[in-house]
Each structure stands twice: as structure tokens, then as C-alpha cells.
VEXDREN-2710 file (C-alpha; in Angstrom, 1 decimal):
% VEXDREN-2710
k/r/px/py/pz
1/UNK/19.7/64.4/102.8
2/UNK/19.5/64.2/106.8
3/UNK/19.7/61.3/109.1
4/UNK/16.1/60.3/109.2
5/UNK/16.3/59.4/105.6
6/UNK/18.6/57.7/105.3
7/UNK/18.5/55.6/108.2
8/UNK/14.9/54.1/106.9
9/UNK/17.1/53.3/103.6
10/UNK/19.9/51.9/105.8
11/UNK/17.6/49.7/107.7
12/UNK/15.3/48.5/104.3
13/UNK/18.6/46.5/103.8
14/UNK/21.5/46.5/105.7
15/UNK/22.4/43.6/108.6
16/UNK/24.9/45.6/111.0
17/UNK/27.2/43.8/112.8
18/UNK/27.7/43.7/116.5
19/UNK/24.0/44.5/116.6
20/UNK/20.6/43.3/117.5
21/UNK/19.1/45.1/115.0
22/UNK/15.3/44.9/116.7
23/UNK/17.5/47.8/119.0
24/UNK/17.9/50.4/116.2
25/UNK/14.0/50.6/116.7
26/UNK/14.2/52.7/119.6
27/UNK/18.1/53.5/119.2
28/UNK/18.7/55.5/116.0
29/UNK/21.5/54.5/113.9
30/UNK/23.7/57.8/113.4
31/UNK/24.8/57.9/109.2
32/UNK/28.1/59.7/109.3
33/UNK/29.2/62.1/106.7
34/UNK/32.4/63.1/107.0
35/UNK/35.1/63.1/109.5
36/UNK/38.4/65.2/110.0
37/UNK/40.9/64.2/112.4
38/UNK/39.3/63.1/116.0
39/UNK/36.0/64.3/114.9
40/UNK/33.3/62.9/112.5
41/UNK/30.1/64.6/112.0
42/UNK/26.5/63.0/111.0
43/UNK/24.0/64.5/108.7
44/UNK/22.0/67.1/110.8
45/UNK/25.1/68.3/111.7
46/UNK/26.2/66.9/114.8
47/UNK/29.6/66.7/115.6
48/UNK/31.6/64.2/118.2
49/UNK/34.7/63.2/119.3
50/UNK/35.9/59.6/118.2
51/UNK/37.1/58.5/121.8
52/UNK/37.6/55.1/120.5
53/UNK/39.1/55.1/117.2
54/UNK/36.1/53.9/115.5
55/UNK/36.8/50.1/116.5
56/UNK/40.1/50.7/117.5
57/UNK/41.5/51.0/113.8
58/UNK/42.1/54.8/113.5
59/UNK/46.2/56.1/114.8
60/UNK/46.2/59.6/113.1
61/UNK/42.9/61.0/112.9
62/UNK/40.0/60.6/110.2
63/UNK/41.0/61.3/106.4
64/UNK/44.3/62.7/107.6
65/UNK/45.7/64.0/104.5
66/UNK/49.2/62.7/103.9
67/UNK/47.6/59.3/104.4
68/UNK/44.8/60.3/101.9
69/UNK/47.2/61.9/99.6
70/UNK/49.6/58.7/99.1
71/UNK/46.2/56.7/98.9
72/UNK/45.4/58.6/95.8
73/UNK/48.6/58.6/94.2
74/UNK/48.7/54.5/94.3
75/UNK/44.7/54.4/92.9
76/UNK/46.4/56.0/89.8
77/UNK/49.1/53.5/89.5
78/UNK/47.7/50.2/90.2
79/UNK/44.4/49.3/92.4
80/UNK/45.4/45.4/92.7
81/UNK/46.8/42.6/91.6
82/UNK/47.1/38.7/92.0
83/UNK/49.7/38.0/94.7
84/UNK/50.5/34.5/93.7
85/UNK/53.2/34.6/91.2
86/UNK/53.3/38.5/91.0
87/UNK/54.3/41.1/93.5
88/UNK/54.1/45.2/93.5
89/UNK/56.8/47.8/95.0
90/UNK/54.4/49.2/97.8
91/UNK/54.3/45.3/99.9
92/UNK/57.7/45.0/99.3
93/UNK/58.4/48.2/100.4
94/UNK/55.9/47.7/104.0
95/UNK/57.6/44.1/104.4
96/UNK/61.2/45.5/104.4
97/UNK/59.9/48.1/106.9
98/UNK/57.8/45.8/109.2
99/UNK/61.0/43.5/109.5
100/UNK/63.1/46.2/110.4
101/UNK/60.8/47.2/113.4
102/UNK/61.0/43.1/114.7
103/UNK/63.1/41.5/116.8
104/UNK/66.2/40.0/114.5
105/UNK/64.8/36.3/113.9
106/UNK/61.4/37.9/112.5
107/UNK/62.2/37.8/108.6
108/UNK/58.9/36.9/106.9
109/UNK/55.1/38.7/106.2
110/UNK/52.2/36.7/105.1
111/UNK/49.0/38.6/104.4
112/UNK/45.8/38.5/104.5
113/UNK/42.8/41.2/104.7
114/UNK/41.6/41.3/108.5
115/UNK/42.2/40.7/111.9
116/UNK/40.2/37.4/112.1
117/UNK/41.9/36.0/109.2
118/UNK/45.2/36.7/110.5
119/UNK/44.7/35.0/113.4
120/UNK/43.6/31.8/111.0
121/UNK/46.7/32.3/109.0
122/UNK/48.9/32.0/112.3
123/UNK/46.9/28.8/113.7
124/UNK/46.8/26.5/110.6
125/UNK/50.4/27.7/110.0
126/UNK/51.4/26.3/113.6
127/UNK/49.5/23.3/112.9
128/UNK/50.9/22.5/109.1
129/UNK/54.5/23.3/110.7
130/UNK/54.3/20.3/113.3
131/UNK/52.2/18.4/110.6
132/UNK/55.3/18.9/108.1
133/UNK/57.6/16.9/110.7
134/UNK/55.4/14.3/110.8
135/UNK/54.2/15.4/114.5
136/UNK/49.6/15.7/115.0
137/UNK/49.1/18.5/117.2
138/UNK/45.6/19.4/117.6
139/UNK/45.3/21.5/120.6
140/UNK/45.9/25.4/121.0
141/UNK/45.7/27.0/124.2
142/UNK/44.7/30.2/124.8
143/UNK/44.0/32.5/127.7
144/UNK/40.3/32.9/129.7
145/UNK/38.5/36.2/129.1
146/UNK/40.5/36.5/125.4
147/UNK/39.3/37.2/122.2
148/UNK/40.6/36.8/118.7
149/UNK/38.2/37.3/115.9
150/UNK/34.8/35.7/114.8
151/UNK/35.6/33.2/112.3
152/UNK/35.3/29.7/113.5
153/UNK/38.8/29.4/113.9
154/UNK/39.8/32.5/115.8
155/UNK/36.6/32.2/117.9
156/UNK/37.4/29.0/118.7
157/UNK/40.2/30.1/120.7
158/UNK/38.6/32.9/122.3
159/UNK/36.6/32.9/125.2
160/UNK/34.1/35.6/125.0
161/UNK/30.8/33.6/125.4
162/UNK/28.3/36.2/123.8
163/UNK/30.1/35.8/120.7
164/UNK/31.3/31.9/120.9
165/UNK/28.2/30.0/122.6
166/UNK/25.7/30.2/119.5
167/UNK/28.5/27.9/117.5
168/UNK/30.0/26.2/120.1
169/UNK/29.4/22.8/118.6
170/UNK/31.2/23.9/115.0
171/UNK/34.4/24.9/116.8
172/UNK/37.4/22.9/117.5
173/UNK/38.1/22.5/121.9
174/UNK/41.1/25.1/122.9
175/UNK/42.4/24.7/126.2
176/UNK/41.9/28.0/128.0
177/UNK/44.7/28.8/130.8
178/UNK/43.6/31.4/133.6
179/UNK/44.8/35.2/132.2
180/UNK/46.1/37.3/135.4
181/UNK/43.6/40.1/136.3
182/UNK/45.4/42.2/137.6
183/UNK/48.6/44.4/136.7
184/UNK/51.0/43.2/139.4
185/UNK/54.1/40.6/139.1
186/UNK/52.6/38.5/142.2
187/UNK/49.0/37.4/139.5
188/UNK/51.4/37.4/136.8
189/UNK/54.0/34.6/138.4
190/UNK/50.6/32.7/140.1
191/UNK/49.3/32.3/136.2
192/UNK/52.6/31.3/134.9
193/UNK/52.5/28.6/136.9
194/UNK/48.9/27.0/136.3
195/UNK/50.0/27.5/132.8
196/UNK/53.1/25.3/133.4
197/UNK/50.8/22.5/134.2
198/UNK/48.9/22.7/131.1
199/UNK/52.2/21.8/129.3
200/UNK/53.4/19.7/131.6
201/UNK/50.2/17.4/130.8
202/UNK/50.2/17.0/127.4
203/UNK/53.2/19.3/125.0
204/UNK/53.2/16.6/122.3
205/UNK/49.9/17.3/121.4
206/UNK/50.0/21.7/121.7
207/UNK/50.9/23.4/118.7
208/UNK/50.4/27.0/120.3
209/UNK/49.9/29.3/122.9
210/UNK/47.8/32.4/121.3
211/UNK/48.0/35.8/123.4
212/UNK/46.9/39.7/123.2
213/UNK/49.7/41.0/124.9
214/UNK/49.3/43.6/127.9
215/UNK/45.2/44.3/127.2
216/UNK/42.8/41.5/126.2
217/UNK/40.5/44.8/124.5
218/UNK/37.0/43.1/123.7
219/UNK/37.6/40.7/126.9
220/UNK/36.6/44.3/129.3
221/UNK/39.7/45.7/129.1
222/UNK/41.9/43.3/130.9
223/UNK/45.1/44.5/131.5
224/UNK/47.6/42.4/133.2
225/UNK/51.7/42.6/134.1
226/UNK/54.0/41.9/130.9
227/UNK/56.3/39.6/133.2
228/UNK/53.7/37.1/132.2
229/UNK/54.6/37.2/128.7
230/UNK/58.1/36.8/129.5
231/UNK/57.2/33.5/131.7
232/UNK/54.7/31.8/129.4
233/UNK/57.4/32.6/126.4
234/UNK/60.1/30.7/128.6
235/UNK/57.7/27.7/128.9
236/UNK/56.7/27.6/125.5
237/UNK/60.1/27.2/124.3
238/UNK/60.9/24.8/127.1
239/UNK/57.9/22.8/125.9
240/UNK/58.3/23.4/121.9
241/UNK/55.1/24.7/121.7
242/UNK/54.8/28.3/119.7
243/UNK/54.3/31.4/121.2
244/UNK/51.4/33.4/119.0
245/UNK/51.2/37.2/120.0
246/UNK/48.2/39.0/118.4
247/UNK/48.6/42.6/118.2
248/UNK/46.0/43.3/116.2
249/UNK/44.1/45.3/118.7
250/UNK/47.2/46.7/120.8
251/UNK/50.3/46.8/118.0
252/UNK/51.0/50.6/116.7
253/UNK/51.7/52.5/119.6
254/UNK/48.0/51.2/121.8
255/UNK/50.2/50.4/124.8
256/UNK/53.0/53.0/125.2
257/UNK/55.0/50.9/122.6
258/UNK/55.1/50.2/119.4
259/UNK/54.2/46.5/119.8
260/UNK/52.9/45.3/123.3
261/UNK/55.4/42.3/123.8
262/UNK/58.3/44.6/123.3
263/UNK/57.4/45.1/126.7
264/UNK/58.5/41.6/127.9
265/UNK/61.7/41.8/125.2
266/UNK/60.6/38.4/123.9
267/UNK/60.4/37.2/120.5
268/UNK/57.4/35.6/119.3
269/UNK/57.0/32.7/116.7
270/UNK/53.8/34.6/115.0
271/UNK/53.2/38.2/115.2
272/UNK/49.3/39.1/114.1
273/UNK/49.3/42.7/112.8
274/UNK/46.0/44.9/111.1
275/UNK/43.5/47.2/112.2
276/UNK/45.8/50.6/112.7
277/UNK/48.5/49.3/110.3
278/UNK/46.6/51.4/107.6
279/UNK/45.7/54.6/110.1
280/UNK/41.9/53.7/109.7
281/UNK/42.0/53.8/106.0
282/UNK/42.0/50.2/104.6
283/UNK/41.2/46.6/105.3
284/UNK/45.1/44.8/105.7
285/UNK/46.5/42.0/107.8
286/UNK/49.7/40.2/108.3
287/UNK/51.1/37.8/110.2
288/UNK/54.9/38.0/110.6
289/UNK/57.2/34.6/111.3
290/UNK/60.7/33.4/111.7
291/UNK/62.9/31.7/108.7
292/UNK/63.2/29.0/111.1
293/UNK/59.0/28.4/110.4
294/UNK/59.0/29.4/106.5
295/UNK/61.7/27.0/106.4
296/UNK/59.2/23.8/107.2
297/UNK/57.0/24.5/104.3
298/UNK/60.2/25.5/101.9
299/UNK/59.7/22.6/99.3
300/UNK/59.5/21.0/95.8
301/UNK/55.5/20.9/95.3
302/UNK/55.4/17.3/94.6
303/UNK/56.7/17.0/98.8
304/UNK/52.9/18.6/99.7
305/UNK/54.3/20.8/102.1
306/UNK/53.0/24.0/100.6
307/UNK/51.3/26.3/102.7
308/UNK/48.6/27.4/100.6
309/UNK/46.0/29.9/102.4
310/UNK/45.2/32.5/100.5
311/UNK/42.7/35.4/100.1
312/UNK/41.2/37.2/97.1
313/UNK/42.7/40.9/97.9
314/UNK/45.9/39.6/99.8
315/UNK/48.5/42.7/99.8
316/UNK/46.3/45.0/98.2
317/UNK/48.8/47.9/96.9
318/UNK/46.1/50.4/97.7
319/UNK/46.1/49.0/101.3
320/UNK/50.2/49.0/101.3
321/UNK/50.4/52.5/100.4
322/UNK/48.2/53.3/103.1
323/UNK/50.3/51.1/105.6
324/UNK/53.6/52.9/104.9
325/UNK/51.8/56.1/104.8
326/UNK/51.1/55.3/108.4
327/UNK/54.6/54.1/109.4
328/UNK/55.9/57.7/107.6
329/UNK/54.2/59.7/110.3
330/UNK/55.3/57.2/113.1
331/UNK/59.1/58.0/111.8
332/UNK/58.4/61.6/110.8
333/UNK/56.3/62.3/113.5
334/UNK/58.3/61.0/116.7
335/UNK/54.8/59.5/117.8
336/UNK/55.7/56.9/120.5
337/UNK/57.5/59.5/122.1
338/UNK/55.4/62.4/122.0
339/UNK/52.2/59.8/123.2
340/UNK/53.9/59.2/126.4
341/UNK/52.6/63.0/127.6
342/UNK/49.5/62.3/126.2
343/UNK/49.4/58.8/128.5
344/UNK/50.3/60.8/131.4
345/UNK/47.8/63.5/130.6
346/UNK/45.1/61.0/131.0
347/UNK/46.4/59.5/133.5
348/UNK/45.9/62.3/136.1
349/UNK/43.2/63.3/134.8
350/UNK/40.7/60.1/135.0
351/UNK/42.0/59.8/138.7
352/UNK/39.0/61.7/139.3
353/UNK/36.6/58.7/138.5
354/UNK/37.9/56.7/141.7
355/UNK/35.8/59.4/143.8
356/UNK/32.2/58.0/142.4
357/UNK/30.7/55.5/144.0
358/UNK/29.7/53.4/141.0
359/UNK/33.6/53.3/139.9
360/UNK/35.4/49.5/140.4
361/UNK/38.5/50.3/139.1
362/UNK/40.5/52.8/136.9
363/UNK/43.2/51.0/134.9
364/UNK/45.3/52.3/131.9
365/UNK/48.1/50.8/129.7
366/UNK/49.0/52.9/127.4
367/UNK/47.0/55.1/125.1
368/UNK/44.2/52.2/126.3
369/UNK/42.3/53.5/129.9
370/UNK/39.2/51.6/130.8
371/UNK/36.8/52.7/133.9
372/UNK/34.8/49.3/135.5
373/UNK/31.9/50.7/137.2
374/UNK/30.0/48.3/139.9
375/UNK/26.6/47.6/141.0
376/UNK/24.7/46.5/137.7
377/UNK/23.3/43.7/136.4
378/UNK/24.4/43.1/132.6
379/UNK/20.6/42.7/131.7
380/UNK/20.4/46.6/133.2
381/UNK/22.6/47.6/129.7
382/UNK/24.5/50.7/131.7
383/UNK/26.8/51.2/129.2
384/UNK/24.3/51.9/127.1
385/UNK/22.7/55.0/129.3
386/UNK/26.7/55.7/129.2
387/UNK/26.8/55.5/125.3
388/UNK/23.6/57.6/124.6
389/UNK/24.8/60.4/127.3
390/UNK/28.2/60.6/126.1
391/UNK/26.2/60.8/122.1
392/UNK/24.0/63.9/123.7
393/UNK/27.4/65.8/124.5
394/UNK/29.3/65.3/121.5
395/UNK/31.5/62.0/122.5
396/UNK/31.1/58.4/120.7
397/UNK/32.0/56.4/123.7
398/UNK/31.2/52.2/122.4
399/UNK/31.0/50.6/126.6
400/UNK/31.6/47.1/126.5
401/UNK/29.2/46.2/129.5
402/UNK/30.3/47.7/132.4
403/UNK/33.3/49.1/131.2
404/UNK/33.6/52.7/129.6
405/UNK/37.2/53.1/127.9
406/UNK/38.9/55.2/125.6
407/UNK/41.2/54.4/122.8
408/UNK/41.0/57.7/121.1
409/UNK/43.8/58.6/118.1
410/UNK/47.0/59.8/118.5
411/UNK/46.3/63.6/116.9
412/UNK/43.6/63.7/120.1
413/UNK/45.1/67.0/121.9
414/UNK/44.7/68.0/125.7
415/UNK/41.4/70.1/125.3
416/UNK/39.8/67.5/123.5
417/UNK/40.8/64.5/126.1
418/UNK/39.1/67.2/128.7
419/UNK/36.3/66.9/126.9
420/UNK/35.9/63.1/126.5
421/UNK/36.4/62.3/129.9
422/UNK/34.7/65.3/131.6
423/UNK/31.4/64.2/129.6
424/UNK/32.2/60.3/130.4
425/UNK/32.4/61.2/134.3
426/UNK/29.1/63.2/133.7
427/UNK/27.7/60.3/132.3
428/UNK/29.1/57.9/134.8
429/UNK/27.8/60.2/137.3
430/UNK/24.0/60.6/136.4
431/UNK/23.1/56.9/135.9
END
């Protein structure tokens, strides 16, 4: 079986998504057969470097064994089970440990299965909290340039328009708040301030302010100062309104901590948690809360204050082993600390990029580094030359426009970032 084959099987019937698929027409889909720590390798036997963790997802490196290994050991034991009125050893087990890695007023998980639905969890339960007291909040605000998933709900309060504008007229109206662009305290305490007269106009009627903390990741790689955090969590507690930090894309280590808004040393109301809380393996989501908000919906059923979301495969104990596989190697492993070389590493060595003439910017936070190149239209597609280059050399490098990043995983060792961004600046370099 090579790639030619089954591609024309692939495309006979499968809709891929983030795709227009009339593109695979002259841009071959690449059918992967197996991967082993940063690499993966397709069918005619090409092999390439995953320089961004296959969507972000993957910590420790494609089927890393002791993850694998504790995988099989639950499929033996017990692939899944209702979570209403039952409960298994490996979620209880993740819970206690998640808890323990929050701030002291974070006591409670509430699953789900992916990011998107996370961030839907976290909304309605902001809304049903204010709803319990007898208060109608219908507003959430949100920053510009953010994203948060592509159900209605969470793309509702996002603000990338090439995913947003074909249902604009389905979605309920956030109110978007202008996100500092840049990584200094002086944007930071400018957009603290326009946020300030947001609440000032209207708190009775704002349930909460949703965030990605440090990076907005699909929004280009915006990186901004984590004073801002700190600020817009003052006002939100000056204005009762929650403070909604999703992590799903920069939680586990992504920024040079183990959860971005550690960074500000602030305690948010909802934490959103899932991509690399399984390593790459599984599909799992939580959103963590305060007793002070599990409290509100604490009732006799007859009251109607019953928060009542739910999803087929919440807490999946396949999914849970995988998760405290994960958090093993984070506690075995020494892995915050021992990425802060690996941040530094990169850091000197994409200084290079500022010499091309094509390069905007070069920012990093983190195990997150994202290159801006200038002088293209979006209609031009550069990132794509930059994609099918980067392919050609052995690198899978996803642009997002005009901006080439890496978010490789943690087992990615010095050769191996040599590689990735040598070949990027090649690529960068030729178009």
C-alpha cells in the first residue's frame, strides 16, 4: 500500500477539516503510517519532523511508550462507562492530581471530550451561575484576534473571521475588547484600560471575560505581556464578572510554565484544559472551577438548578489513563525545567531570521516561537510555498498566513530543532 492509493480512497469519502478540499487536487494529501517520537513517516517512506505537534496536541513525542503502555493496560480493564451516577479509579485519580496543580480555591473538574466543548461547558456554566441568583446576563466579552473553538458557542466569542463570518447570523453578539500586540507592560496597561470601560458600561449584564493567556495560537501567534492578565483579573473581580482562562492551546508546559496564567499568579473562575492533557493520544477536556461556583448549582432537583451538560464519552477511563500517563512524565521527567534550555536553544538560534528581508518580527513565549514575514498579500498563500518547502526537506511546518511557527514536542532535541529551523529559514529565504 503507498500514498497514491490510498489517497484516491481517502478522497472517494472523506471531508477533512480545515480544508478546501478542491486544494488536495493539486496538493497531495500525505497518509501517515506510523510515527515515533518527533517524527512520523508516510507510506513511500518519507520521514519528517512534527515541528508543530500535530495541532498542537502532542507533549512527549508520537506513541511514546509509557504513555502507550498504560493505555493498554486500562483497554484490558474497562474501555468506558456512563459518568452519570457511576465513576472509575483513573478520573478520580487525574481530578485529585489536576487540583493539586491549581491554585488553592480551584476544587472541581467537569469534563467533556474536546477543546470546543470545553469552552461551551465554561460559558453556559457562567451564564446558569448568574441565572441561579436570579441575575440575566447575556453578554461575554472576549478579546480581538482570539479564538476558542468552532462550535457556535465558542465561535461566537472568537474573532477569527475565516472561521466565524459564514455563521455569523446563528451566533450570539460577544463584545470584543482590543488584545495588546505586543509583549511590553506599556500595550498591556493601554488595553487594561479600554477594557475597564467595557465594564464600566454595562457589568450587570457580563457574565464573563474569556482569555488564552500569554499566546492567542490560531489568532497568528499573538503574544502579549502577562501583566494584562493580572489587570483584566483585578477588574473582573471589581466588576463581578468571571474571569475564563482557556488553556487549551497553551496549558502543559506551551509557555515556559505549566499553565500560562501562572504567569500573572492569578486565579481564574474557569480553567479550560485538553488537547496535550493526554500527550497526543486521546480526545479529553475539562474545565476546572471554584466550590464557590459548584456551590450555585448544589441543589434538591425539584429547585431546577441542575447543571446538566453532558456528553456521550465524558471521562473516558481510556482517556484518563492516558492523561495521568502524561502528568507521570511531567513529575518523573522534571520537564518544565529541563524545557527552559530547550526555550533558550531556540531562542538564539531563530535570531537569525531578523537578517531576511521578508522577516516582520521574531517572537517566542515559551516552547511557542512564531516568525511574521511581510510583503504578501493573503490571496498570494506564502505559507503555503513555506509548507510544501519545509515538506520537501523533511519538516511538517502548518503556516497560519503569514506566520511560520513552531510548537514542536518536548522530547524534540537540539539537532533536531537545527533542522527545523535551518529548513524553515531556507524556506523563508527562497520565496
Amino acid at each position: 500500500m503507498n500514498n497514491e492509493k490510498l489517497i484516491k480512497e481517502d478522497l472517494a469519502h472523506i471531508w477533512h477539516p480545515c480544508s478546501q478540499m478542491k486544494d488536495y487536487e493539486t496538493l497531495p494529501l500525505i497518509p501517515i503510517k506510523k510515527g515515533r517520537g518527533v517524527y512520523i513517516e508516510d507510506y513511500d517512506g518519507n520521514i519528517y519532523i512534527d515541528a508543530i505537534s500535530s495541532w498542537w496536541v502532542n507533549l512527549f513525542g508520537h506513541t511514546n511508550p509509557y504513555i502507550a503502555k498504560k493505555i493498554k493496560k486500562q483497554v484490558d480493564r474497562l474501555e468506558h462507562i456512563i459518568f452519570a451516577g457511576f465513576s472509575h479509579k483513573p478520573i478520580i485519580k487525574l481530578s485529585k492530581r489536576l487540583i493539586n496543580l491549581m491554585p488553592k480555591n480551584i476544587n472541581k473538574c467537569f469534563y467533556a471530550d474536546n477543546g470546543s466543548s470545553a469552552v461551551e461547558v465554561a460559558l453556559k456554566m457562567s451564564f446558569h451561575y448568574y441565572k441561579n441568583q436570579g441575575k440575566k446576563r447575556l453578554h461575554f466579552v472576549s478579546l480581538t484576534n482570539s479564538y476558542h473553538g468552532e462550535t457556535l458557542g465558542a465561535m461566537s466569542v472568537s474573532d477569527v473571521g475565516l472561521y466565524k463570518e459564514p455563521y455569523k447570523e446563528m451566533m450570539m453578539t460577544p463584545i470584543h475588547t482590543p488584545v495588546p500586540y505586543q509583549i511590553s507592560k506599556k500595550s498591556a496597561i493601554a488595553k487594561a484600560g479600554e477594557l475597564e470601560k467595557i465594564f464600566q458600561q454595562n457589568p450587570d449584564n457580563i457574565c464573563a471575560l474569556i482569555v488564552e493567556p500569554l499566546v492567542q495560537c490560531a489568532g497568528s501567534m499573538n503574544m502579549y505581556h502577562p501583566l494584562y492578565l493580572k489587570l483584566a483579573y483585578k477588574l473582573c473581580k471589581k466588576y463581578d464578572i468571571h474571569f475564563i482562562a482557556d488553556e487549551i492551546a497553551v496549558g502543559f508546559g506551551r509557555t515556559g510554565t505549566m499553565f500560562a496564567f501562572e504567569q500573572a499568579k492569578i486565579t481564574p473562575d474557569f480553567i479550560c484544559l485538553s488537547k496535550g492533557i493526554t500527550g497526543g493520544f486521546l480526545p479529553l477536556a475539562v474545565v476546572l472551577t471554584t466550590d464557590e461556583i459548584y456551590g450555585k448549582f448544589y441543589c434538591d432537583y425539584s429547585e431546577g438548578k441542575s447543571f446538566l451538560h453532558s456528553h456521550s464519552y465524558t471521562g473516558n477511563p481510556i482517556a484518563c489513563a492516558a492523561a495521568n500517563a502524561t502528568l507521570d512524565i511531567f513529575e518523573k521527567n522534571n520537564v518544565i525545567k529541563k524545557n527552559l534550555k530547550k526555550i533558550k536553544y531556540i531562542k538564539n538560534s531563530v535570531k537569525k531570521f531578523q537578517n531576511l528581508s521578508n522577516v516582520k518580527e521574531v517572537r517566542q513565549t515559551g516552547m511557542i516561537t512564531a516568525i511574521e514575514l511581510k510583503g504578501y498579500e493573503p490571496q498570494t498563500r506564502i505559507g503555503l510555498n513555506v509548507y510544501q518547502y519545509a515538506l520537501k526537506n523533511g519538516v511538517l511546518l502548518r503556516p497560519l498566513g503569514n506566520i511560520i511557527y513552531f510548537m514542536p514536542p518536548y522530547v524534540i532535541k537540539k539537532n533536531e530543532i537545527d533542522k527545523m529551523i535551518n529548513v524553515a529559514y531556507e524556506a523563508i529565504k527562497s520565496i
